[in-house]
VOZAMI-113917 format. One record per atom (N, C-alpha, C): residue in one letter; x, z, y. Coordinates in steps of 0.05 Angstrom, whole numbers, plus 5000, padded with zeros to 4 digits. Atoms other than C-alpha are relative to their C-alpha. Example, Ala and Ser with C-alpha at 12.3 -4.5 7.8 and 13.67 -1.06 7.14 Angstrom:
<recs>
A501850004976A524651564910A501850005024S498449994976S527351434979S498550145022
</recs>
This chain:
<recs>
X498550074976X876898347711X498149835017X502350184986X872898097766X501849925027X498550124983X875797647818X498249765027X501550104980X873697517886X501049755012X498250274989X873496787919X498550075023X500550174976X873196617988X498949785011X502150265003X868396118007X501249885028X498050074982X872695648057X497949805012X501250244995X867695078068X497749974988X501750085003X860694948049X498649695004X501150194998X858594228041X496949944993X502750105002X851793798035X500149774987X498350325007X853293177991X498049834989X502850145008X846292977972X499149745015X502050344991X843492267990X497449944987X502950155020X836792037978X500349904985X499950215027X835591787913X503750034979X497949945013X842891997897X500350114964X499449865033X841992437828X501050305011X498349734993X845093047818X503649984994X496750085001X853193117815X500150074972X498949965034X856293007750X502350075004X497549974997X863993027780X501449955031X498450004969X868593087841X502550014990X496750034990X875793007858X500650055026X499150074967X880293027921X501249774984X497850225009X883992377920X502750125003X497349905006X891392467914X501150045027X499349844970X891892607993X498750275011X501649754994X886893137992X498250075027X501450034971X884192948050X496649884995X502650185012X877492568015X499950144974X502049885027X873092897967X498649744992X501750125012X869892347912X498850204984X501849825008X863292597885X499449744982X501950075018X859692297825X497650054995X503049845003X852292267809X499149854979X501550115029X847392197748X499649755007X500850305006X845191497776X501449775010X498350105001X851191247787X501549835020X498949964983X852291317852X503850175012X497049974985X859391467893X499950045027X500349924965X859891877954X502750055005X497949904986X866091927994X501350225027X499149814975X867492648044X501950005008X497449874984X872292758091X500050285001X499549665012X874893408070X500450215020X500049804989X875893708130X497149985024X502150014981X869893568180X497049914986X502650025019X864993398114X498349665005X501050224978X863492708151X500049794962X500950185017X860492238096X501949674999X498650264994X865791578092X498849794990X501050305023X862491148040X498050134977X502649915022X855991227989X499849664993X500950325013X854790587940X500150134979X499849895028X852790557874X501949834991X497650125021X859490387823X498850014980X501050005012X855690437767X497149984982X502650044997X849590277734X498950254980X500849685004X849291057700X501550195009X498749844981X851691647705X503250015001X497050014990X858491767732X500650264987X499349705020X861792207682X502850135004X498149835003X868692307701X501249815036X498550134973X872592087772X502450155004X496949814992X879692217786X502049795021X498050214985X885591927837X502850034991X496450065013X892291687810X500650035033X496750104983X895091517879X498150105024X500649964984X892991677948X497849695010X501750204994X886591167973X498449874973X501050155029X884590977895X499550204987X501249865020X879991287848X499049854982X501350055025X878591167780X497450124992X503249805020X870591237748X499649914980X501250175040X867891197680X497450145002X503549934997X860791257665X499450034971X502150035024X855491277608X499949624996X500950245005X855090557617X501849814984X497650085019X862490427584X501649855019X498650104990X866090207636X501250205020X497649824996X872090437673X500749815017X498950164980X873390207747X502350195024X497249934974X879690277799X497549865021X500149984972X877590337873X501450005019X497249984967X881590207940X497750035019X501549904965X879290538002X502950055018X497149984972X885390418057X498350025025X502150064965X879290318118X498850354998X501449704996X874990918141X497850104986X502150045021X869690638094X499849924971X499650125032X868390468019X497749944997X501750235012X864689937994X499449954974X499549975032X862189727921X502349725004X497850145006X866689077948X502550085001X497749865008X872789567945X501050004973X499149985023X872489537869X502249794991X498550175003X879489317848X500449824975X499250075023X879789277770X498150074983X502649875011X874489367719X501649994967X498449915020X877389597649X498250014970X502149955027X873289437583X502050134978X498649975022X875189687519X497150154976X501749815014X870890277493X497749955001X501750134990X865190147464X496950304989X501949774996X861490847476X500450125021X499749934976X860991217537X502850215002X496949894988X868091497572X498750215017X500149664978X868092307596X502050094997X497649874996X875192407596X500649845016X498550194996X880092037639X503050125017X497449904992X888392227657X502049774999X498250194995X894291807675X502150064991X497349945013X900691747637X501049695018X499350204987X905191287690X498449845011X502350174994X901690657703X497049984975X502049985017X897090777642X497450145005X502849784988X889791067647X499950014964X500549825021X888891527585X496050085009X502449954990X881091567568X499050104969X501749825017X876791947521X496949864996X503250065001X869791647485X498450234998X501549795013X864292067466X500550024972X499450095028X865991827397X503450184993X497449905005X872692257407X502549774995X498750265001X875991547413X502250075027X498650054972X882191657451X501649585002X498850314998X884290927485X501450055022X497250064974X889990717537X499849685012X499150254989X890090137582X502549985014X497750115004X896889897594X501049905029X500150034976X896189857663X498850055020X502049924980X892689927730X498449775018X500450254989X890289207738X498349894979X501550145017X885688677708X501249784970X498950095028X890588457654X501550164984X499749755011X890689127627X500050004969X500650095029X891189127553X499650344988X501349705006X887089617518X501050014972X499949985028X888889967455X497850324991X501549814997X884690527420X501250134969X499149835019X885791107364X497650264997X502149814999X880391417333X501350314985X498749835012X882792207320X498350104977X501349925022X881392457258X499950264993X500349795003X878693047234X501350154987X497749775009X884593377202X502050005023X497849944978X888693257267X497750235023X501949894972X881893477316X497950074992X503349985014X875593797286X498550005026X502750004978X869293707340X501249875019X498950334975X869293227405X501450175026X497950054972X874593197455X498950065021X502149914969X871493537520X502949975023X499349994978X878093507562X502849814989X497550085001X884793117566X501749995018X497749934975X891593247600X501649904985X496650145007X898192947604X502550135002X496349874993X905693227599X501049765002X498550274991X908492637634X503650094989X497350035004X916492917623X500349894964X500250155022X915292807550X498449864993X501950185007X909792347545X498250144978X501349935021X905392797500X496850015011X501849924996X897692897501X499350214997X500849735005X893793487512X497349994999X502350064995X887693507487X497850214989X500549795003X882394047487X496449934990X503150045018X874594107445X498850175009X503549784990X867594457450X501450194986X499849745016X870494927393X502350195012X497249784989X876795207436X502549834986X497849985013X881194867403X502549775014X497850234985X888394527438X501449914979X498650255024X891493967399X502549895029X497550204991X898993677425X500149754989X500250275016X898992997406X502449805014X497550155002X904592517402X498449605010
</recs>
C-alpha cells in the first residue's frame, strides 16, 4: 500500500552552529512549531509564515525529546538529565523564559508525556519517573521496569488519561499497559 502525502509547507530551521534536529512539536495552539537540536539548542517557528520567534540554547546537550502540555509552554529533556518547563506568552523566547527545572533521573531522559499536572518521563536506563507537578516543588518518584513486565528499552511513552494507565512501547515491537 503506498500512500501519497501532500507537502503543505516547506520550512528552513537551521541556525548557525545549531546541530542537527533531534525533535519538534507544535505547542498545544498549533500555531508555533518547537524544534530541538544535538547541541542543545531551541528554535521557536511561527507555523504559519515560518518567521523564526526565539533560538537560545536550553540545554547544555542534545535535546532529546520536547513536547507542550498547555498552549505557550513546552517541556525539554536532554542527554544532560534534566527536564525543563518553558513560558513564551511575548512574541519572543528567551533562555530567561525557563520556568521550572525538574531533577530526578540520573541518566539521560528520551521519553516525556503528561498525566494531569504530572510529567511522565522515560530514562535511557528504561527508568520510568513522574514529577508530581508542573512547578519547582515537584516531587519526583521513579520505577525501574523489570524485565519480566518489559524486555528491551522503552523507545516511546503514552498516556490513557480516562483511566490513568501507561502505554509504553520498545525497540523489539513490543506494547506493555501498565498500571
Amino acid at each position: 500500500c503506498v500512500a501519497l502525502v501532500q507537502v503543505c509547507a516547506c520550512m528552513r530551521v537551521c541556525c548557525l552552529g545549531a546541530g542537527q534536529v533531534r525533535c519538534l512539536c507544535a505547542d498545544a495552539s498549533g500555531h508555533v512549531i518547537a524544534v530541538g537540536y544535538s547541541t542543545g539548542y531551541i528554535a521557536l517557528i511561527e507555523q504559519r509564515t515560518g518567521t523564526m520567534l526565539g533560538f537560545w540554547r536550553g540545554h547544555d546537550a542534545d535535546v532529546l525529546q520536547i513536547r507542550s502540555p498547555a498552549e505557550h509552554h513546552l517541556v525539554t529533556s536532554s542527554t544532560d538529565q534534566m527536564i525543563y518547563l518553558w513560558h513564551n506568552s511575548s512574541s519572543s523566547a528567551r533562555v530567561e523564559d525557563k520556568v521550572s527545572v525538574f531533577r530526578g533521573h540520573t541518566e539521560a531522559v528520551h521519553c516525556l508525556s503528561f498525566l494531569n499536572e504530572n510529567i511522565v518521563s522515560v530514562s535511557t536506563g528504561s527508568k520510568l519517573g513522574m514529577h508530581s507537578s508542573m512547578d519547582d516543588q515537584a516531587v519526583f518518584q521513579s520505577w525501574k521496569i523489570k524485565n519480566e513486565v518489559f524486555k528491551g528499552a522503552i523507545t516511546s511513552v503514552g498516556v490513557l488519561p480516562a483511566n490513568r494507565l501507561l502505554l509504553l512501547a520498545g525497540e523489539s515491537g513490543q506494547i506493555a499497559l501498565v498500571a
